[in-house]
N, C-alpha and C positions, 0 to 999 in steps of 0.2 A: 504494500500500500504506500501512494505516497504523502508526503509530509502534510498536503495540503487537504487529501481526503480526510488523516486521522485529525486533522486537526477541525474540519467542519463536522466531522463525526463526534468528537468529543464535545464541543458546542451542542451536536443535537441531546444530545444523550446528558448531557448536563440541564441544560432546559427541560428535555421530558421530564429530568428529576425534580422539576419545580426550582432551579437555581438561575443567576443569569451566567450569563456565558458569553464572551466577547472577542475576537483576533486582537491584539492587540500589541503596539510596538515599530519593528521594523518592518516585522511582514504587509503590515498596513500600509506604512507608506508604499514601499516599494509596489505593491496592488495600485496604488492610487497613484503612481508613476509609471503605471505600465514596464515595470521591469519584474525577475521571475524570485521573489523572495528566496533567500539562503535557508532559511527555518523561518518557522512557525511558530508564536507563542499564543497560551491561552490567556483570559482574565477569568476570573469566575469569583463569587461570593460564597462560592465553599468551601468550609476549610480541609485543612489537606488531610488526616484521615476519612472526609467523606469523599472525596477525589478517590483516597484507596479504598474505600469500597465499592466504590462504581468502577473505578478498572483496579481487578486484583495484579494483573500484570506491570503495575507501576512500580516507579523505583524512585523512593523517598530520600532525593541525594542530596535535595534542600528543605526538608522539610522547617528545618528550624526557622527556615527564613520564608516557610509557606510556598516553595515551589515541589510541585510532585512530577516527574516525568514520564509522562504514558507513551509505551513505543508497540508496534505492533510490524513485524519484519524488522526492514533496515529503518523506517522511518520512526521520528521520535518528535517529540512536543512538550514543551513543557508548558506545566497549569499552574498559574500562583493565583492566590490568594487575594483578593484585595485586600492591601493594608497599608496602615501608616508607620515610616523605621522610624525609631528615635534614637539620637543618638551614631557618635562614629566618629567614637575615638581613636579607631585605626585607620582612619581613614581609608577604608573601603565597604566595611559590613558594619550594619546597622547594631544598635547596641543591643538593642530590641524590636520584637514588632507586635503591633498593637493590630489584628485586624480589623478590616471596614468593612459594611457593607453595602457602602455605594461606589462604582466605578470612578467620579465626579473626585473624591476622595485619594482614590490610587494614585491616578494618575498624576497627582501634585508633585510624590516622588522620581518621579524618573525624570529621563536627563534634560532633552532638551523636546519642541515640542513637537517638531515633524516626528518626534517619538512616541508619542502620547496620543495616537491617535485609536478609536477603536470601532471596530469593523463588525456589526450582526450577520454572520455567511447566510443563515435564511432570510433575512430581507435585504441585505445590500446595504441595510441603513449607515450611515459613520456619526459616532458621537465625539463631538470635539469640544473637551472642555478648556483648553488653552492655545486657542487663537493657533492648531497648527495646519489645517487647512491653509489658511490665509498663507503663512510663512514657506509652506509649501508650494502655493503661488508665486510666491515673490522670490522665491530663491535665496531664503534666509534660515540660517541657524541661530536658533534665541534659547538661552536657557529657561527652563520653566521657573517662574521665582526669582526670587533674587539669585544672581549667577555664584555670588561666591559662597551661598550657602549651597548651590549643588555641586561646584567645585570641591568644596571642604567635606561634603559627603565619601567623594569619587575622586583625587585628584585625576586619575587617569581619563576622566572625562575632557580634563583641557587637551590633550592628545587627540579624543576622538572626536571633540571638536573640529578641529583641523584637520583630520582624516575625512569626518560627511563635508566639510566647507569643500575641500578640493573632488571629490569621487563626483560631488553631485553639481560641480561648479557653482556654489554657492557664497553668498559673504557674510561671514560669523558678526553678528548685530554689535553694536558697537558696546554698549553696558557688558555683555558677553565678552566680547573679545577683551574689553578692558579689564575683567578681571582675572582673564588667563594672565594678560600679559603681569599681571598686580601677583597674582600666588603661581607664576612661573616654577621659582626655586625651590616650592615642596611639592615639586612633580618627582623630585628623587625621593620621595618614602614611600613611592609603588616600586613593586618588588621588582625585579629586573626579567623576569619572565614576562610578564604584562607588558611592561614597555615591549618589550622585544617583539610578541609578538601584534602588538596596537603599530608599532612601527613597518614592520611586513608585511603586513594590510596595508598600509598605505605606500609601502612602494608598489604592490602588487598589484594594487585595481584600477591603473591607467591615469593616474592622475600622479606621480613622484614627484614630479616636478614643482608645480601646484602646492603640494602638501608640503615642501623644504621648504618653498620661500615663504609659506604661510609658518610654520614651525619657528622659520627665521626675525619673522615681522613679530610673533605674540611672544618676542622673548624664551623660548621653549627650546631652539636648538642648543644654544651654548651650555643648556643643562640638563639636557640627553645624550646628546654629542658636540662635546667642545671640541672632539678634532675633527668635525667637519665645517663647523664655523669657523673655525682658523683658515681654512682655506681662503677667507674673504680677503679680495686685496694684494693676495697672492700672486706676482704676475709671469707673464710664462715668455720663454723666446718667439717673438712673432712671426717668425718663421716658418714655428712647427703650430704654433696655436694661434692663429688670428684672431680666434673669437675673443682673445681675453684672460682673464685671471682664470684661478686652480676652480674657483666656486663657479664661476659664467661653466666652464666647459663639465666642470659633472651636473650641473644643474642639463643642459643640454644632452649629456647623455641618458637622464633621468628621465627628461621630457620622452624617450622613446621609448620605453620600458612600454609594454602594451600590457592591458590588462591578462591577469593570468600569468606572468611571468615566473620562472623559475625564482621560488624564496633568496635561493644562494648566488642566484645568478646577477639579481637583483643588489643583494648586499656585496657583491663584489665589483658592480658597478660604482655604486657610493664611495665604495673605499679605496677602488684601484689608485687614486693620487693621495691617499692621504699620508702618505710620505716625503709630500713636496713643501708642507710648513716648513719643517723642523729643517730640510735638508735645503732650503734656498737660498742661495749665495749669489752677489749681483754680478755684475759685469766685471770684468776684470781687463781694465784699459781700454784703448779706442775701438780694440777688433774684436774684443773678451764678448760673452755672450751669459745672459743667464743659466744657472746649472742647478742641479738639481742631485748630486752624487750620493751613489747609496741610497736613493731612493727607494727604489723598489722593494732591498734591504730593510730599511727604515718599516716602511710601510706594513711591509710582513708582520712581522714582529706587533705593529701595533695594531693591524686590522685581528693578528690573534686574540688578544689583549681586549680590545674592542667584543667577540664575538666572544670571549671565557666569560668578561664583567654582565653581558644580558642574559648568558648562561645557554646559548646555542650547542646542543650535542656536539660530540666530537666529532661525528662525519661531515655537518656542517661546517664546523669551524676550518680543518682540515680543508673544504672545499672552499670557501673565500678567501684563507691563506694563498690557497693555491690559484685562486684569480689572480689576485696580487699579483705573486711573485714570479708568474709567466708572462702576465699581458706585454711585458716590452722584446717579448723573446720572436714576435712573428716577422720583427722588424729583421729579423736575419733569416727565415726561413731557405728564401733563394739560395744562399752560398750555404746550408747545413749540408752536410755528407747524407747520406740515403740513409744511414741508421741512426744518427740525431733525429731525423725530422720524423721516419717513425715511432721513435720512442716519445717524441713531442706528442702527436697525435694519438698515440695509445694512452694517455692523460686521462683519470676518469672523469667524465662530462664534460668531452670533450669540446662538446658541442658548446658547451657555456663561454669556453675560452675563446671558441672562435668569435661569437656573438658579439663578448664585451667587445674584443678588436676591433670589429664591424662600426660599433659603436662609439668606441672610441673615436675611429678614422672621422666618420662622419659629424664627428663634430669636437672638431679641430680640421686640420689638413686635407681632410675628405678623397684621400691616397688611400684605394684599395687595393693594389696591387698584391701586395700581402695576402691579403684574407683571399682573393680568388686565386694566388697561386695556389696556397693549402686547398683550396676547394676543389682545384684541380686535380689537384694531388688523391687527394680521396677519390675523388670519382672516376680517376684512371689508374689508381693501384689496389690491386683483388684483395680483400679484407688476408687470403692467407701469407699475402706476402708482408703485410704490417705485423703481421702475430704469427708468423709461420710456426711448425710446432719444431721443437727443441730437436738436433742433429744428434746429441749425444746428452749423456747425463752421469752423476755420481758415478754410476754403475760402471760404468765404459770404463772412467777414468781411474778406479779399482784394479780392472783386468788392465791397463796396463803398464801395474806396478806402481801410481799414483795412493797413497796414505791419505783417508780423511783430513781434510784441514781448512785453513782461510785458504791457503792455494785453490780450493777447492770453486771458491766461488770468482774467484781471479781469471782462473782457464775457460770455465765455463761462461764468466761474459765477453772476455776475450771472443769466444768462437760464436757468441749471438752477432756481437757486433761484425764479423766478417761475416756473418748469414746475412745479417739487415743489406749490407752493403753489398751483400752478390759477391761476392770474390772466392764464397763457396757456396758449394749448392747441395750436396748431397754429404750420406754420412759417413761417407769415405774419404770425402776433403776435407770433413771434419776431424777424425781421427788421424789423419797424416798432416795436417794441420797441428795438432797439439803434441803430434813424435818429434816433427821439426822443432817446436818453439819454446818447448815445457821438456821437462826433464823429471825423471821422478827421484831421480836422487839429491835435485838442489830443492826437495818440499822440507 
């Protein structure tokens, strides 16, 4: 079933119980923007054990805070409660909650108002108790209430503020924005998972660009990420980068990220220059040019650093690292030997390394030369000559008279690299290959 059947299904079945029952939230808007909601949430005036007795197959994973979640397959819904939090001293969860039993009520708590909208699926009807019809008109993000008291509820709402501002091209009202930009600095007591992933969302759904220099403008970036606002100012050899400073040219790569874009691909576009603060040194005499050394270096190291601190798994992190600390490498592709260039291309996600290039080129230099020689390259070399399988192995190297050892993995890339490069082809040039070159008496 999907999300949208169980979630008008649970509305009926809530009503038939004598309850009300309402869509409510984002799935609302996004209906009433003709876009295909992500999830579905419910409203209801029941409380949550009677939710779990109308569906026994619920899973009571907020109950405390009056949400029940009814799933039925793959799809899933969650039903809360109407009610009022008090309190949130942690700045995220309520201290307590008081339930209501008017919708009119709920809604005072959430965030902002094109959020607060609610939807009857058997008549169509929308009740809108804070003006977000209208704001959804107008293309406007308002907080409901006074904005710093649902900031101080949520700080991570000034985040998603400027996430719906940029997704839906919209301008955060000006009371609103002015109090993001006012409790900017206690956006650092949400935990570094939320940021992490409230900020991936907004490179991700077509709007990055958009969403930085909004980040930028409400005071937010310099204290999410201070080394990517350092980049402002930053200026680059005009040579290689016409367009501008370190921030002009990733903002420009941002701008193309399309929606649905690879999370990691995403974050390794952000950070691919963030090496070029710390490492920028100016002219050096009449002919001297800007430089940028050890940069990529640099960059590594702190795009790591960067993905440990929001607490990105290791295969993530691993993989932004490894944007980094390739993207300057395509620039030599042409003159690599045959077995450089396939061990480049055997890179896992590959595919990401080549994009950011792509990326990169076109906004700066807009010299793809580069990226369609690789392109080339892939599409005119048979996947077994990039990974052909192994000519010999340990075992070989055993029968003849070779001793376990590090030797061991010396001869053996020795003899990949003449495989990548052709100069042997089979496993009898391999093994008269390592009689000539390797000795087993100097292991």
């Amino acid at each position: 079933m999907e999300a949208r059947q169980l979630a008008e299904r649970i509305c009926a079945q809530l009503k038939a119980a004598g309850h009300q029952a309402y869509l409510v939230g984002g799935c609302v808007r996004d209906i009433l923007l003709g876009r295909e909601p992500a999830d579905f949430d419910v409203a209801t005036d029941a409380t949550p054990n009677r939710v779990q007795e109308l569906f026994p197959e619920s899973l009571a994973v907020g109950a405390q805070f009056g949400v029940i979640v009814v799933t039925d397959g793959d799809a899933q819904v969650e039903v809360a409660t109407f009610r009022s939090d008090i309190g949130y001293s942690d700045g995220r969860h309520p201290d307590r909650v008081e339930y209501a039993t008017s919708a009119k009520e709920d809604v005072q708590r959430r965030d902002f108002t094109i959020n607060a909208l609610l939807l009857d699926p058997a008549t169509g009807e929308v009740l809108d108790y804070v003006g977000g019809r209208k704001d959804l008109e107008a293309g406007i993000i308002r907080a409901i209430g006074e904005a710093a008291a649902r900031f101080q509820e949520d700080k991570l709402r000034m985040v998603r503020a400027v996430r719906f501002a940029a997704r839906f091209r919209y301008a955060i009202e000006g009371r609103t924005f002015a109090a993001i930009a006012r409790l900017a600095p206690e956006i650092c007591q949400v935990s570094a998972e939320r940021i992490r992933d409230e900020l991936t969302k907004l490179l991700t759904e077509g709007a990055a660009r958009r969403g930085f220099e909004l980040l930028d403008e409400s005071r937010l970036l310099p204290e999410l990420l201070p080394e990517i606002s350092q980049m402002k100012g930053v200026e680059q050899p005009p040579q290689f980068h016409p367009e501008g400073d370190v921030w002009t040219h990733t903002l420009l790569m941002l701008e193309q990220l399309p929606a649905g874009a690879s999370p990691t691909l995403a974050w390794g576009v952000l950070l691919h220059d963030v090496g070029k603060p710390p490492t920028f040194t100016p002219p050096a005499g009449p002919n001297g040019r800007i430089r940028f050394d050890e940069h990529v270096e640099v960059g590594t190291r702190m795009a790591e650093e960067i993905a440990r601190r929001l607490r990105f798994s290791n295969d993530d992190t691993d993989q932004i690292a490894a944007l980094v600390a390739n993207h300057l490498r395509f620039k030599d592709v042409a003159q690599m030997r045959p077995a450089t260039l396939k061990r480049f291309v055997r890179l896992p996600k590959f595919e990401e390394h080549l994009e950011l290039h792509r990326l990169d080129c076109l906004s700066s230099h807009r010299n793809l030369e580069s990226y369609e020689y690789v392109r080339c390259f892939l599409a005119e070399t048979p996947p077994e000559q990039v990974r052909p399988p192994r000519l010999i192995t340990g075992d070989d190297l055993m029968a003849l008279g070779f001793k376990p050892g590090p030797s061991f993995k010396e001869i053996l890339t020795a003899v990949e690299e003449a495989q990548l490069n052709g100069t042997i082809l089979t496993r009898e040039d391999a093994l008269a290959m390592v009689r000539e070159s390797f000795h087993p008496s100097g292991d």
